[in-house]
N, C-alpha and C positions, 0 to 999 in steps of 0.2 A: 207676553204679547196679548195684545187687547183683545185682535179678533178671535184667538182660540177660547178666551173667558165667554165671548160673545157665541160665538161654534154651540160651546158648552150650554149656555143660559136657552139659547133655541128649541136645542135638545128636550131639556126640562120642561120646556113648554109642551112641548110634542106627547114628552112624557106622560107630564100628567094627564091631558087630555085623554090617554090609552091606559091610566092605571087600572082601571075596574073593567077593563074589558075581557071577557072568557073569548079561548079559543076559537066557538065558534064566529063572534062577533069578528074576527083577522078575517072570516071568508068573505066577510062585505065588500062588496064589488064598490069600486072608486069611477066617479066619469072621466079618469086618465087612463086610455087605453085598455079599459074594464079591468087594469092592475086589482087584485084584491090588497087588503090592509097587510096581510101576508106577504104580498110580492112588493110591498112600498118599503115595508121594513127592512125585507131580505135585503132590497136595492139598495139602501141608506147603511144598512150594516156593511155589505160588502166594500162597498166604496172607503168605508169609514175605515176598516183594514186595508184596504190599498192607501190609502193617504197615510197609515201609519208604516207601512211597509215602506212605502217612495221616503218615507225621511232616514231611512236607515239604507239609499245610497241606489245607484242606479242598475248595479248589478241582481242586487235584491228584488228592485220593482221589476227589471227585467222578468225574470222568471216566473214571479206574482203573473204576470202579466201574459203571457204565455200561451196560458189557457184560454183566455179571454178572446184573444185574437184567433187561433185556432179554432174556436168553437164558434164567433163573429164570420171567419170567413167561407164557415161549409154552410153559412145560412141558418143558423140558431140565430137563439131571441136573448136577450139579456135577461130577462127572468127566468128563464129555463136553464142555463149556466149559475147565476147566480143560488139557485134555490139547487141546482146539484152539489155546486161547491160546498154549499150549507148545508148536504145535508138531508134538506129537508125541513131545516130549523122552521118552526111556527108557534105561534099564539105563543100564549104567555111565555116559555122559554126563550123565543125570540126575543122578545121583548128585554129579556133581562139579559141577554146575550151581548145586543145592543146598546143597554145604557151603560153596561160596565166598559164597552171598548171607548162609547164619548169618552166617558172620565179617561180612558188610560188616551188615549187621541187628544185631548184638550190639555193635560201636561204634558206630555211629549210635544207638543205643538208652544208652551205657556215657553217652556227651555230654550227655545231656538232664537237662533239670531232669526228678526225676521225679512232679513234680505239674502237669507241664505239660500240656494237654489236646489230644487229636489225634482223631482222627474215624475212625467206623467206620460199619458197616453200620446199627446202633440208635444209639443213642445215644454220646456220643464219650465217652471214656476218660482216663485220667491214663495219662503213657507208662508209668512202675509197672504198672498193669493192663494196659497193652497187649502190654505183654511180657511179661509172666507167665502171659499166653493165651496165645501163641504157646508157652511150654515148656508147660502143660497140654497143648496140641494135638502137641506133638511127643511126651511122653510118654504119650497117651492112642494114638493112633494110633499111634506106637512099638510098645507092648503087640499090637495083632495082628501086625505083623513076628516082636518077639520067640516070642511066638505060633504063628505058619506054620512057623517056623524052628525051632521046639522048644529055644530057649533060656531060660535064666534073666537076668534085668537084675539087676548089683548099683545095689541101690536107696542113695539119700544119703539127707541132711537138708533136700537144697535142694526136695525136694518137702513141706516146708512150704508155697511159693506155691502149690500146688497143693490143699492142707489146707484154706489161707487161703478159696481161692476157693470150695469146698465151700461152708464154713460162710456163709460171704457171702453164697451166689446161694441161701439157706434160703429167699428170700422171692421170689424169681423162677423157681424150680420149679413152685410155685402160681402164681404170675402170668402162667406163660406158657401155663397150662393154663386160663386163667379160674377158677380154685380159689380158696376163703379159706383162707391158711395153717392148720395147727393151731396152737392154744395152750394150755403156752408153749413157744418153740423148745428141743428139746431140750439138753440138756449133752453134752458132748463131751469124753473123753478117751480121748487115744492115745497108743501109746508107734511113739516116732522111729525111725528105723532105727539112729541112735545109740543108743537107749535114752533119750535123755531122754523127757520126760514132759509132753506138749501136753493144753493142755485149753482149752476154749472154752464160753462161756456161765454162765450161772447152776448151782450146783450142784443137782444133783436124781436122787435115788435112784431115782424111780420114773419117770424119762424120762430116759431116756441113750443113748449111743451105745459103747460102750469097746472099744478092740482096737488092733489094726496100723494105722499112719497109713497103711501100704500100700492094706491092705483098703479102708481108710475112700477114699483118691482113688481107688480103684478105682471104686469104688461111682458116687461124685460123677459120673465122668467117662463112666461107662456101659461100663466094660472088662470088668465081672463084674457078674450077678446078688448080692445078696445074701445070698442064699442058698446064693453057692457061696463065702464068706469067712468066717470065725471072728471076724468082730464079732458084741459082744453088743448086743442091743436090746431095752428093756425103756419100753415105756409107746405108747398109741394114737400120738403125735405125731413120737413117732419112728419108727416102724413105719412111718407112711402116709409120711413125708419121705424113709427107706430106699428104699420100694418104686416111687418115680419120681425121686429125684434128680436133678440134671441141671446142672449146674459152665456150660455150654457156652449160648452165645447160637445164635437161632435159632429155628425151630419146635419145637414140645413130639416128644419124642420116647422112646417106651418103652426101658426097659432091656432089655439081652440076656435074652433065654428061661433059666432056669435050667440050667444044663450046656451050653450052647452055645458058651461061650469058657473055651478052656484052651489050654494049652501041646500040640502035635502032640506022639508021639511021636518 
């Protein structure tokens, strides 16, 4: 399966980024909910075990999952769970705790039929989609590392799955807000980090979305403001879908404040 190779290559990217990094350097605070590089890991790791747990069956994720909700509904924080669950895992150890489960998550994932259905937190998933959440989530939280760290990520093509899922979740942005979407869903064209030329939807001048596929899963994924990207938007339905976005399962959640995520110096 293509996007678990693509999961994987994400990873690596992340990777290297954090290879020379000492322990203390994981305490560096991220501008995503003052996360440390510790608590982005932790959250990336754990997740990456529960996606590998939901493919071995729903009685399995059930009780994986257990905890999670338990410890969700007395009012804990996902980082706080997570970094119990682990442990405590940090800095370097993490680290390498993490890249060996990608690999073992990216063939388990490479094996699967990918319309097979595997269970999650809402409703369960095609392994397809289940691992092309898990490279959203690595490349979305990736972005405050790159971030903290004041680097650049060379961007691929493989964040198309990430495009994909944008445009997908149009109607569960609204739904997860109690909102009626607008209509009609806007048009969508981006150009790739190759240069090619993505576009999605009906075409329409006067409801669009156009620019960087960067900007655009940027957007989707909540790593920038809107307003801090060189996409162009033109019409009410895209406007109000820009300005709450949201690629990611879970509770409805605001975008970044305008200026508040960028590259450190």
């Amino acid at each position: 399966m293509q996007q678990a190779t693509d999961f994987r290559e994400e990873s690596l990217t992340l990777k290297a980024l954090i290879k020379d990094l000492d322990d203390a350097g994981f305490e560096a605070v991220t501008q995503f909910k003052d996360w440390t590089i510790n608590d982005v890991f932790r959250h990336l790791h754990f997740w990456n075990k529960a996606v590998m747990v939901a493919s071995q069956g729903e009685e399995a994720f059930g009780e994986f999952f257990k905890g999670v909700g338990a410890h969700m509904a007395k009012g804990g924080s996902l980082p706080e769970y997570e970094k119990q669950y682990l442990d405590g895992l940090s800095g370097g150890a993490l680290r390498a705790a993490w890249s060996d489960l990608v690999d073992e998550t990216a063939e388990a994932y490479t094996a699967m039929d990918p319309s097979a259905r595997v269970p999650w937190a809402g409703p369960s998933m095609s392994a397809r989609s289940s691992i092309s959440a898990r490279q959203m989530e690595t490349w979305a939280h990736g972005q405050e590392v790159f971030d903290a760290l004041g680097a650049d990520r060379e961007e691929h093509d493989r964040i198309r799955n990430i495009v994909v899922l944008g445009v997908n979740t149009f109607g569960w942005t609204f739904k997860v807000r109690n909102e009626a979407p607008p209509e009609p869903m806007p048009y969508v064209e981006l150009v790739a980090p190759s240069g090619e030329l993505w576009t999605y939807g009906d075409r329409q001048e006067d409801n669009i979305i156009r620019g960087d596929a960067v900007d655009f899963a940027r957007v989707v994924t909540q790593t920038r403001n809107i307003a801090d990207t060189d996409l162009t938007v033109i019409g009410d339905p895209a406007e109000i879908w820009m300005s709450k976005a949201q690629c990611f399962a879970g509770a409805a959640n605001p975008p970044p404040a305008k200026g508040s995520r960028f590259k450190a110096a």
